[in-house]
C-alpha positions in Angstrom: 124.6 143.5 115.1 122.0 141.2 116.3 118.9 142.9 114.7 116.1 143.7 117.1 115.7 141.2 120.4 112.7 141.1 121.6 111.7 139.4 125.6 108.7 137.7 126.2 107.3 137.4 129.5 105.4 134.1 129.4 102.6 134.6 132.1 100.5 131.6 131.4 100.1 129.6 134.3 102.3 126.0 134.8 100.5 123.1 134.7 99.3 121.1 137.6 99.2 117.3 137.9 96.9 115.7 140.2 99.5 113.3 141.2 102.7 114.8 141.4 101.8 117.7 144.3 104.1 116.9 147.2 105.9 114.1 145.0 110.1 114.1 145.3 110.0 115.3 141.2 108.0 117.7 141.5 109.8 120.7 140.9 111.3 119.7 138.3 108.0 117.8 136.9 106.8 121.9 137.0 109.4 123.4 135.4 109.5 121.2 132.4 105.8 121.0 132.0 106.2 124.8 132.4 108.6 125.2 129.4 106.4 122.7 127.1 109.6 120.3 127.7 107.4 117.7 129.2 103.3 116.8 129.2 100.7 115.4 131.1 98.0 113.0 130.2 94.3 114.1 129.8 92.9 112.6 132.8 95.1 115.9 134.1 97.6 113.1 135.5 101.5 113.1 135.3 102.0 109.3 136.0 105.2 110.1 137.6 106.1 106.4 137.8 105.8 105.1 134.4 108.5 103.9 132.8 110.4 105.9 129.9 111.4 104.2 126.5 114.0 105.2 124.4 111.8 107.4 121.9 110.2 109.6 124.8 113.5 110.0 126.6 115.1 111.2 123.4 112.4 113.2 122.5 112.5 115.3 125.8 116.4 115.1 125.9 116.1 117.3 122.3 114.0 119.3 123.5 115.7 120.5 126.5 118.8 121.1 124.7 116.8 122.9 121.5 118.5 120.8 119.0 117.9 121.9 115.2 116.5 119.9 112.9 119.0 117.4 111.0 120.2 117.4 107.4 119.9 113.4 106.9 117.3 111.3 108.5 118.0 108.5 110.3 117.6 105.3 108.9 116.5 102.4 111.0 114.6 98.7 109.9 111.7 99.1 112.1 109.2 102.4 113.1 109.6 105.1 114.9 106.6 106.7 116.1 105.9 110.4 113.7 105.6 112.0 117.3 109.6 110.7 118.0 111.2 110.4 114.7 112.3 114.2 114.5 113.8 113.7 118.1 115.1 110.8 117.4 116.9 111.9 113.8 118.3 115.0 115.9 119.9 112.2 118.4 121.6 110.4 115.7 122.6 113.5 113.8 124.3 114.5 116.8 126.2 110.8 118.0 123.7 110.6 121.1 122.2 107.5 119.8 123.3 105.4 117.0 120.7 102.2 117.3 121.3 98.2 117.6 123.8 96.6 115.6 120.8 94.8 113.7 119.6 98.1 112.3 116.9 99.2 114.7 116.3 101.7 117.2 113.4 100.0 119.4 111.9 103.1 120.4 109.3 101.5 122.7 112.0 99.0 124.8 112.3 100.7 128.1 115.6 103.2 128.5 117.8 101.9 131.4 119.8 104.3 133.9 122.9 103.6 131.9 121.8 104.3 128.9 120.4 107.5 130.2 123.9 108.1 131.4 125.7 107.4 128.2 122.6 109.4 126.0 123.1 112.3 128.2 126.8 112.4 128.8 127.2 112.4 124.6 124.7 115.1 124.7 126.7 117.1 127.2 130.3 116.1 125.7 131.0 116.2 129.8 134.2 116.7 130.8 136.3 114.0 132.0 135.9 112.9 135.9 138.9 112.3 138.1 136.3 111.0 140.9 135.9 107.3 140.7 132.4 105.3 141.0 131.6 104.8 144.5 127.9 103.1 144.3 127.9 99.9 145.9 126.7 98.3 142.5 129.8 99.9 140.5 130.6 96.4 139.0 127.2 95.8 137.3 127.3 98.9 135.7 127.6 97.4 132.1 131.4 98.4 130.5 129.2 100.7 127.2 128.3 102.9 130.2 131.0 102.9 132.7 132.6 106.2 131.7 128.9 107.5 131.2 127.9 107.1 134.5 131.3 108.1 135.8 130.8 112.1 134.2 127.3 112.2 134.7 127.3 111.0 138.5 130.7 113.7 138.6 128.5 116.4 136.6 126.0 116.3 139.7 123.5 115.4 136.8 122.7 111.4 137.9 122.7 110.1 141.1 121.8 107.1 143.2 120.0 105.6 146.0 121.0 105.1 149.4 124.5 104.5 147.4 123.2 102.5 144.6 123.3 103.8 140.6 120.6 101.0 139.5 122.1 100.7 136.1 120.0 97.9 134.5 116.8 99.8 136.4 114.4 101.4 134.1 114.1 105.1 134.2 110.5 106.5 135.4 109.2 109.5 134.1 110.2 111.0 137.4 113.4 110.3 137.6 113.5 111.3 133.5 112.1 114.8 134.7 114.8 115.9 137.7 117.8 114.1 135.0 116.4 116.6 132.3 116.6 119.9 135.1 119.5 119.0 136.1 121.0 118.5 132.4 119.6 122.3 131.5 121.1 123.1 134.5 124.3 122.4 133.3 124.1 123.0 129.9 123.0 126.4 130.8 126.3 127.0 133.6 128.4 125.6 130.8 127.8 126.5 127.2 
């Protein structure tokens, strides 16, 4: 069998932001701040409009999904930050990310919504969608990320505004928080 499972009942109390109380994220700001996913600042502040780079976005995405530690680490010309370089190593063991062609990663250049896309819908392997991209900025949607955006939008897991994607946009740590819910959501339904 198994061996012995044993349940834990985690009854410390979710953290509280001073500025995300009544904020459109905010559920899902509490559940991943709940499950140590994502963290605050100090000042007791989520600064739920800061923009995501590439290493923090890959460092929550593996920590949603719980990925193991990889056997080769990743090799890339310039630094990744200690806090990111396990996260990121786990992205590139597993195809989510593979770098520039010039060798680096640039883990502090701001993550775009279609990168997002394509980083998520390789983490997900999602299922190919029949349904074809309605948002009324479908053509700047760059080709790397086409499909990407297609499955994730499909998946329920990315969406737009007021029937725009925003693919070039950067990714806030708001929007980053209700993309990650959504994405344990559905790795959860669908193992």
């Amino acid at each position: 069998g198994f061996g012995r499972l044993a349940l834990a009942d985690d009854q410390r109390p979710a953290p509280v932001f001073k500025d995300t109380a009544g904020h459109w994220a905010d559920s899902s700001i509490s559940k991943l701040a709940a499950s140590g996913v994502l963290a605050g600042f100090p000042d007791g502040t989520f600064l739920p409009g800061q923009p995501v780079t590439r290493a923090q976005f890959a460092h929550a995405l593996a920590a949603v999904l719980q990925w193991p530690a990889p056997e080769n680490p990743a090799n890339f010309k310039d630094n990744i930050p200690a806090w990111a370089r396990p996260a990121v190593e786990k992205a590139v063991s597993r195809g989510v990310v593979t770098g520039y062609p010039d060798g680096t990663y640039r883990p502090d250049a701001g993550i775009t919504r279609s990168e997002m896309a394509v980083m998520i819908d390789r983490a997900l392997a999602l299922p190919a969608s029949d349904s074809k991209l309605t948002f009324l900025d479908r053509n700047n949607v760059p080709d790397f990320a086409l499909n990407a955006v297609g499955r994730t939008a499909g998946a329920g897991i990315l969406q737009g505004s007021e029937g725009y994607f925003n693919p070039t946009r950067g990714v806030s740590r708001a929007e980053m928080a209700v993309a990650l819910a959504r994405v344990l959501n559905w790795w959860t339904e669908h193992p």
